[in-house]
C-alpha positions as CSV (number, residue, x, y, z in Angstrom):
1,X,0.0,0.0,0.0
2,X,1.1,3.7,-1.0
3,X,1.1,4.8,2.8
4,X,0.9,8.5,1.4
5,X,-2.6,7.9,0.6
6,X,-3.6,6.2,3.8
7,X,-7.0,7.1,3.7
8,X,-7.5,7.2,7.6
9,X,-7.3,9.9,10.0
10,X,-6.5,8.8,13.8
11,X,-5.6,12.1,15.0
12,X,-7.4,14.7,17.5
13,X,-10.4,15.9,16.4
14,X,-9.6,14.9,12.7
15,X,-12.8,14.4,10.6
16,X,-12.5,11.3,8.7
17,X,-13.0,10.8,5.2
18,X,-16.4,9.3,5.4
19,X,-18.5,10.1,8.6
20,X,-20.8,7.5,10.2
21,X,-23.4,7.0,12.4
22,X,-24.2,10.7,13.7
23,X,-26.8,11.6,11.2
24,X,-29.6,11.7,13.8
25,X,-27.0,14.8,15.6
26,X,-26.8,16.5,12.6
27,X,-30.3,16.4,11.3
28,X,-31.2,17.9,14.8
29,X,-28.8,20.7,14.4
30,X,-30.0,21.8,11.5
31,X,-33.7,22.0,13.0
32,X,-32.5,23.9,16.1
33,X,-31.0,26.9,13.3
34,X,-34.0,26.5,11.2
35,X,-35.9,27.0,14.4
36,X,-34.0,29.8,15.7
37,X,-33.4,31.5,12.6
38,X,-37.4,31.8,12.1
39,X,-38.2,33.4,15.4
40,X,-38.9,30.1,16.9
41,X,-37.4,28.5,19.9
42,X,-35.3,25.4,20.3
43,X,-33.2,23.4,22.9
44,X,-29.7,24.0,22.8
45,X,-27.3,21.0,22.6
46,X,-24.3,19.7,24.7
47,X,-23.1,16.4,23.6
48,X,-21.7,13.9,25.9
49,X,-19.8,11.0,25.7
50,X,-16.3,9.7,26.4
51,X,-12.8,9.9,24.5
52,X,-12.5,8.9,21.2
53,X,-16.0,8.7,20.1
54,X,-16.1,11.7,17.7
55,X,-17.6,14.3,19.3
56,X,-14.8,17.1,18.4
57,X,-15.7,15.9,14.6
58,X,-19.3,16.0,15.4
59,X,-18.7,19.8,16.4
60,X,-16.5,20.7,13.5
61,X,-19.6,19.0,11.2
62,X,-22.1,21.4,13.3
63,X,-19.6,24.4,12.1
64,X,-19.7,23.7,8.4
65,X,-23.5,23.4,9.0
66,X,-23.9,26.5,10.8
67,X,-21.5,28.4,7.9
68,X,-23.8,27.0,4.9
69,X,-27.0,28.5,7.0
70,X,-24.6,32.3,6.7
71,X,-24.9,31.7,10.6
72,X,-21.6,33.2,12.6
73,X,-19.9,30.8,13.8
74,X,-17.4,30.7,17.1
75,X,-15.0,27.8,18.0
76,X,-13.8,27.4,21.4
77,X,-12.2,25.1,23.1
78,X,-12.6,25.3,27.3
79,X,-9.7,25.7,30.0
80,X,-9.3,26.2,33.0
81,X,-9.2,30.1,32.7
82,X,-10.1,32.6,35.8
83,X,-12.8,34.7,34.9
84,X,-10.7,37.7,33.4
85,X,-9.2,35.4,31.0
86,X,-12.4,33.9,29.9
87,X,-13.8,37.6,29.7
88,X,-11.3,38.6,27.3
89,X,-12.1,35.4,25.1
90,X,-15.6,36.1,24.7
91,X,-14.8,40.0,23.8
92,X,-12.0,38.8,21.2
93,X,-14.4,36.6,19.5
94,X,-17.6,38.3,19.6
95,X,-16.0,41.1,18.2
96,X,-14.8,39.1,15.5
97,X,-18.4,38.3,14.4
98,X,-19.7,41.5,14.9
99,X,-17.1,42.4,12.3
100,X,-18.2,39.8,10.1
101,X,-22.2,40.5,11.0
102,X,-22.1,43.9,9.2
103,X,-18.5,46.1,8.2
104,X,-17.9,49.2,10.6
105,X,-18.5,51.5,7.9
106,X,-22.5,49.9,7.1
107,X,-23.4,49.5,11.0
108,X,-26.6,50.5,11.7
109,X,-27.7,51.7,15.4
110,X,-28.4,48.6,16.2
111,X,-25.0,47.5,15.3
112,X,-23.3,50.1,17.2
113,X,-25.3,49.6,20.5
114,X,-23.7,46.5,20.1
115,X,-20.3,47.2,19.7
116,X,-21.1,49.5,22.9
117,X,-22.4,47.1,24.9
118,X,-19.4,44.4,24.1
119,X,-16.9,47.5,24.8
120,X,-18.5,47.5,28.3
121,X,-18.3,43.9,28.8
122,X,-14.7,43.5,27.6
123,X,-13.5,46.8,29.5
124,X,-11.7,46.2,32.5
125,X,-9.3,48.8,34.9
126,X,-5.6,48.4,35.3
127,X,-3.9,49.9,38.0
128,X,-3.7,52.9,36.2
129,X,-7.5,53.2,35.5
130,X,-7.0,52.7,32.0
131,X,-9.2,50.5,29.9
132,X,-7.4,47.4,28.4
133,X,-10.2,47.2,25.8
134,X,-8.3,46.8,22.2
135,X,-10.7,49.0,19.6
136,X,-11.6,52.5,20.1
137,X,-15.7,52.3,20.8
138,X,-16.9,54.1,24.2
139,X,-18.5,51.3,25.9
140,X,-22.1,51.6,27.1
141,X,-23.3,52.6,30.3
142,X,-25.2,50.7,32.5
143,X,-24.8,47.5,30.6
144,X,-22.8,44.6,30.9
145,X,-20.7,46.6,33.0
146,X,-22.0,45.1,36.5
147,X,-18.8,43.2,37.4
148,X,-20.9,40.0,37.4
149,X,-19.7,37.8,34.7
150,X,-23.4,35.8,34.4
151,X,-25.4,39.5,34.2
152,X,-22.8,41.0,31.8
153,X,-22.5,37.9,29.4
154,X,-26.3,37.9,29.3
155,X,-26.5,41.9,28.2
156,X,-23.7,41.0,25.6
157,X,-25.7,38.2,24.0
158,X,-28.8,40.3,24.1
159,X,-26.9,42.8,22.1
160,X,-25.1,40.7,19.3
161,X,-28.1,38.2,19.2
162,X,-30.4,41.4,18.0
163,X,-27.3,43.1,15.7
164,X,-27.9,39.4,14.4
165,X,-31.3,39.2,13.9
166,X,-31.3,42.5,12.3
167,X,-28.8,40.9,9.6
168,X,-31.0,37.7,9.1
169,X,-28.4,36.1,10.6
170,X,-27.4,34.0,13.2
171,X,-24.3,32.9,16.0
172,X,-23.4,29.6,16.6
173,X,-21.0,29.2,20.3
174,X,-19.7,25.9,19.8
175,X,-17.3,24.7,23.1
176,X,-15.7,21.4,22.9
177,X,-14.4,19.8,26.5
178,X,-17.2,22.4,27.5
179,X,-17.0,20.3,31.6
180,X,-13.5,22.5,31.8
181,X,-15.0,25.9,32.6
182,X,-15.6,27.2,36.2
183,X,-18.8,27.2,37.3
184,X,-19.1,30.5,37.3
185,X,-18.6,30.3,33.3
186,X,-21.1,27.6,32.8
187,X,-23.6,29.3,35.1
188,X,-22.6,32.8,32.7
189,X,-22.9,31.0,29.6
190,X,-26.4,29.1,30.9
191,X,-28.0,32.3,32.5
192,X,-27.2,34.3,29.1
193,X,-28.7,31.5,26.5
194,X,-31.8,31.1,28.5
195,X,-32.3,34.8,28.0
196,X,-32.1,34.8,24.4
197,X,-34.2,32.0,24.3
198,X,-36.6,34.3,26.0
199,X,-36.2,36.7,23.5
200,X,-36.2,34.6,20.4
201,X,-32.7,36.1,19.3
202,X,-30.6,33.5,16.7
203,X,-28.2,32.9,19.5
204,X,-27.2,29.0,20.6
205,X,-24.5,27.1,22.7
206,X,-23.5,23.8,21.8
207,X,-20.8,21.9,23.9
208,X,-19.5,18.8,23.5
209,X,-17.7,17.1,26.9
210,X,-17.4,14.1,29.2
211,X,-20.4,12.8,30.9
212,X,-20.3,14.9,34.0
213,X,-21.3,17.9,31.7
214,X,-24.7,17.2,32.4
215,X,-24.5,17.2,36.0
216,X,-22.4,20.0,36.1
217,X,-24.8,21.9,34.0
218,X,-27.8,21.3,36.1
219,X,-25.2,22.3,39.0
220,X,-24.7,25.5,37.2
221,X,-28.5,26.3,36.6
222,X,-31.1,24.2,37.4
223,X,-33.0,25.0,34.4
224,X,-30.4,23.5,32.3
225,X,-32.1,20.3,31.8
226,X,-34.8,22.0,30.1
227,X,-33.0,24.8,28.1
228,X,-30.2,21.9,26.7
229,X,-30.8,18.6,24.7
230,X,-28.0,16.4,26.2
231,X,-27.6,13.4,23.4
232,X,-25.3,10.9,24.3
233,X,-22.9,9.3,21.5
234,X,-20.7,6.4,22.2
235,X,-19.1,3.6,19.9
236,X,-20.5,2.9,16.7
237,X,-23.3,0.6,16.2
238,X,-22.1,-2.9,13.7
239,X,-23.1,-1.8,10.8
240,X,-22.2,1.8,10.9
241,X,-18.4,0.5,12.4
242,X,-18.0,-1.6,9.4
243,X,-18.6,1.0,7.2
244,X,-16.3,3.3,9.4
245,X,-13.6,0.9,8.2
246,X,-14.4,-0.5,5.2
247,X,-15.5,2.5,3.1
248,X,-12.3,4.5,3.1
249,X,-10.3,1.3,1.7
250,X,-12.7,1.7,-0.9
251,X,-12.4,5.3,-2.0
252,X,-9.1,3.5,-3.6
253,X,-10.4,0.1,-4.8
254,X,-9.5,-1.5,-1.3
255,X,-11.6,-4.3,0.2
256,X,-11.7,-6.1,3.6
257,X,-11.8,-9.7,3.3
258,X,-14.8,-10.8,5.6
259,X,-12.3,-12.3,8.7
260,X,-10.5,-9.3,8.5
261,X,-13.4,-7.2,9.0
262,X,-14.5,-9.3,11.5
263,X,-11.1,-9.4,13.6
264,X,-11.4,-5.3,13.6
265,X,-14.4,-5.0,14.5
266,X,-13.6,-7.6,17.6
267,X,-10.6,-5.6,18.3
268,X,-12.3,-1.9,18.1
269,X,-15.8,-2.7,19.4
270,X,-16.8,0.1,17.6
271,X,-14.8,3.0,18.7
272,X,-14.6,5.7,15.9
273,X,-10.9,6.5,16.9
274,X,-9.9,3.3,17.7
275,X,-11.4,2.4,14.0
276,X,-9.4,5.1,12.6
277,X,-5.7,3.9,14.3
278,X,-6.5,0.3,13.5
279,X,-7.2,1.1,9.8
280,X,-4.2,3.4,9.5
281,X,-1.7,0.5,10.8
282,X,-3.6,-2.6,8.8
283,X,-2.7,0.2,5.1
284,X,0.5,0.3,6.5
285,X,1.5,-3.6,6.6
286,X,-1.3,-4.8,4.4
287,X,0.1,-5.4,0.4
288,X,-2.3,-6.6,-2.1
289,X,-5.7,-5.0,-2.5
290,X,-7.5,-7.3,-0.5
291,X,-7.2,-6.8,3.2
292,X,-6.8,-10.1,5.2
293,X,-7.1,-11.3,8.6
294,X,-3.6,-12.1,9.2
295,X,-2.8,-8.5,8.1
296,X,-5.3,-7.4,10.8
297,X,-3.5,-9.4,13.1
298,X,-0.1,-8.2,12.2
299,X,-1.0,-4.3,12.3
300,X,-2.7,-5.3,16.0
301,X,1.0,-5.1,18.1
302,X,1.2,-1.8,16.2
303,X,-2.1,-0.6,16.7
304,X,-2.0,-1.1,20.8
305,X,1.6,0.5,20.5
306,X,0.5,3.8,19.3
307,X,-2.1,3.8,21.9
308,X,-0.3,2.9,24.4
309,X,2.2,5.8,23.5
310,X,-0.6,8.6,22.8
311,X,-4.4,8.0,23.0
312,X,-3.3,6.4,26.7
313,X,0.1,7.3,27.9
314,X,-0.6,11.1,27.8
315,X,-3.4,11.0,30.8
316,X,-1.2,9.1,32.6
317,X,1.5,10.9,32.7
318,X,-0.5,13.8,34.1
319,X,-1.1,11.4,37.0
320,X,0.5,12.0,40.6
321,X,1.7,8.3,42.2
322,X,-1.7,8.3,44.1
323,X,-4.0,8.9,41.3
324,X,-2.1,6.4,39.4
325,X,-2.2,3.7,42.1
326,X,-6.3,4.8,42.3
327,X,-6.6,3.8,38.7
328,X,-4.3,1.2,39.1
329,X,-6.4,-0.4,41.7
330,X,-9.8,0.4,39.9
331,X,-8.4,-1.5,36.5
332,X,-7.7,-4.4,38.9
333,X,-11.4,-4.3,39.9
334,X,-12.4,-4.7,36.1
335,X,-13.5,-2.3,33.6
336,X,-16.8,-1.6,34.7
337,X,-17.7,1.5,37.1
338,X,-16.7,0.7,40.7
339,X,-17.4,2.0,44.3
340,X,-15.2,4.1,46.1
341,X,-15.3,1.9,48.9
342,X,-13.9,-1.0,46.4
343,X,-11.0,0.8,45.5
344,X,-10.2,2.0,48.9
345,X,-10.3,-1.7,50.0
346,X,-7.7,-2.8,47.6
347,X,-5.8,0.1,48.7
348,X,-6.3,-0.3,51.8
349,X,-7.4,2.6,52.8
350,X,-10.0,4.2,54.1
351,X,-12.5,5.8,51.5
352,X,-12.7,8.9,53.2
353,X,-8.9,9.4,52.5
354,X,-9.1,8.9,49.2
355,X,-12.4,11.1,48.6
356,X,-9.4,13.7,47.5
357,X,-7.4,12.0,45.0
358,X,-10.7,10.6,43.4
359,X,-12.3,14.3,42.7
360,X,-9.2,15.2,41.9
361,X,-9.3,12.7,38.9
362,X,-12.5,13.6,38.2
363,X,-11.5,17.4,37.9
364,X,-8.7,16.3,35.4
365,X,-11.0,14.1,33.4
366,X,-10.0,10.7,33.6
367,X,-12.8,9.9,35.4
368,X,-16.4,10.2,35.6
369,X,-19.0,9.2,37.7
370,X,-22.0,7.2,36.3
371,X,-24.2,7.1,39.5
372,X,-24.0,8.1,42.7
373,X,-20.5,6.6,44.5
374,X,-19.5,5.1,41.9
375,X,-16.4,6.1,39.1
376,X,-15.4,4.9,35.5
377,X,-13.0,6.1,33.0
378,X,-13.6,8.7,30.9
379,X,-11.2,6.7,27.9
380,X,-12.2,3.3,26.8
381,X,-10.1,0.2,27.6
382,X,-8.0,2.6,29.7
383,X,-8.3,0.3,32.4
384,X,-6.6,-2.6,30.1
385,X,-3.6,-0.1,29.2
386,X,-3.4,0.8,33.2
387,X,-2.7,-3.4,33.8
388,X,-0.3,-3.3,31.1
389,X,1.7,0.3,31.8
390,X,1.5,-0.4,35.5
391,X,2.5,-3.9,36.1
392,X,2.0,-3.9,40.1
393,X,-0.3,-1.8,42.5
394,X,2.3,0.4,44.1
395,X,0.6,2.4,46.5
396,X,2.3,5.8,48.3
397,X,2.9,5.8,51.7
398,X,-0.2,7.9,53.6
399,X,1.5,11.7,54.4
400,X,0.6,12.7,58.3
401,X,-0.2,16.2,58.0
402,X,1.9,18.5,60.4
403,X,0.4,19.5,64.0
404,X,-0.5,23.4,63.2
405,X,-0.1,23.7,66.5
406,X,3.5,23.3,66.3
């Protein structure tokens, strides 16, 4: 095989050549625009599900829909920025598609109210008392210039969502790994989309995260749940993962005999990027134009190799000793969710010690929890990598806190 024209893609958030199994999303995103962009109302959407499922390339898709509707269109992707930084963000990119909206020189009042309104948002004091604000419109007076993120996010969608309207148009906030904002940006973000639905103003959020993005959001606001669709995507039914890995080969005359397709689909249970890396390595070895089982199994050590070294290797690295003996020890348990109370008995501690190290995993992404006590990862078969990368449960010696008193 030419492995220049390898025709899979198992990289971040890379859209694959042919896109499977998500038609159902896309159909509903292109209602919710419709909806929006007619004066209705819709649910906004955050999709959940873990690594390597697709949903980076579902929100990439939703972008290319959104730009074909002449909707505006703003990419984000969250971090743990304070408040200030995520401020500025949200200025630097709303100004952008105000820009784009309507030219400076063809804004009408409605425009310029809302260039005023995002120069009061974005406008903050240094210690000199001068504005750090980078364009040269006065900012508005007694909006979006409370100091409260949540009240002057809200006035600044308000304002862009009718400079918008006014256009025919529409803005499209699309936040992938949306669970790593502060609460305080999620509960902004929340309390300012539920008033332009209120409204009726051609303004929606649509996040795509881990699981816990749902709690989290009904944390935040507990209205969420009714002002966001939360779909759920995970592997790829059978026929949908077959065609994941078949039709590329195709696209240049490329067929999988039917063992081979059968060995991959054992071997990926229908995860979209584990499809993608297992394809890539089976071009690489394979040599005639029929695929075979024995070169599936060939390209296998290589496929678990470049997991091992990427997909896998760089979460755990981020790990401290005792979050990687607390995976460690839930991988022994087996890949399903487990209690905190399990763990902590094959670490032999007490639960309550390790209530810490567990949030603190769950706050970095690796895990999840599924119910109530209970934790899984957030990366499939990550517990099969942790048995392999982390032969033996090692676990840290317990540190005894210093007397304050001394």
């Amino acid at each position: 095989m030419d492995k220049a024209q390898n025709p899979y893609t198992p990289n971040a958030g890379a859209s694959p050549e042919i896109i499977v199994g998500r038609d159902e999303h896309k159909e509903s995103f292109k209602v919710l625009l419709t909806r929006l962009s007619s004066g209705r109302t819709n649910q906004s959407m955050i999709i959940t599900g873990l690594r390597g499922v697709g949903k980076t390339v579902l929100l990439n898709e939703f972008a290319e829909i959104a730009r074909e509707a002449k909707w505006e269109v703003v990419e984000l992707e969250a971090s743990k920025y304070d408040d200030s930084r995520f401020r500025q963000t949200m200025f630097t990119q709303l100004k952008a598609v105000l820009l784009r909206l309507s030219p400076r020189a063809r804004w009408t009042d409605r425009s310029r109210r809302a260039a005023e309104v995002l120069s009061a948002f974005g406008a903050s004091l240094d210690s000199s008392g001068a504005f750090s604000v980078s364009w040269d419109i006065p900012p508005a007076e007694g909006v979006a210039d409370h100091g409260d993120l949540g009240m002057d996010l809200t006035d600044t969608f308000l304002a862009v969502g009718e400079a918008a309207k006014e256009q025919g148009r529409g803005v499209a906030l699309l936040i992938d790994e949306i669970q790593f904002l502060r609460s305080s940006q999620l509960e902004a973000l929340i309390q300012a989309i539920h008033k332009t639905v209120q409204r009726k103003l051609p303004i929606t959020l649509v996040g795509a995260g881990l699981p816990q993005i749902a709690e989290l959001a009904g944390d935040a606001k507990s209205y969420a749940e009714r002002l966001f669709n939360f779909p759920r995507i995970d592997s790829l039914n059978d026929p949908d993962a077959r065609e994941a890995l078949e039709a590329p080969a195709k696209l240049d005359g490329v067929n999988y005999s039917a063992g081979a397709l059968e060995l991959a689909m054992q071997t990926t249970r229908g995860y979209p990027y584990f499809i993608q890396e297992l394809g890539y390595q089976v071009w690489d070895v394979a040599e005639g134009d029929i695929i075979t089982e024995e070169d599936v199994r060939v390209a296998q050590e290589a496929y678990e190799a470049k997991l091992d070294a990427s997909f896998f290797r760089v979460r755990l690295d981020r790990a401290t000793p005792l979050q990687t003996a607390y995976m460690r020890a839930m991988a022994q348990l087996g890949p399903e969710p487990q209690k905190a109370a399990d763990v902590a008995r094959v670490m032999e501690r007490d639960s309550t010690q390790l209530g810490p190290t567990r949030a603190e995993l769950i706050d970095m992404g690796l895990l999840y929890t599924p119910e109530h006590g209970y934790a899984a990862f957030t990366v499939p078969d990550f517990d099969k990598f942790m048995l392999r990368a982390v032969r033996e449960l090692v676990i840290p010696a317990v540190q005894k806190r210093k007397n304050r008193s001394s």
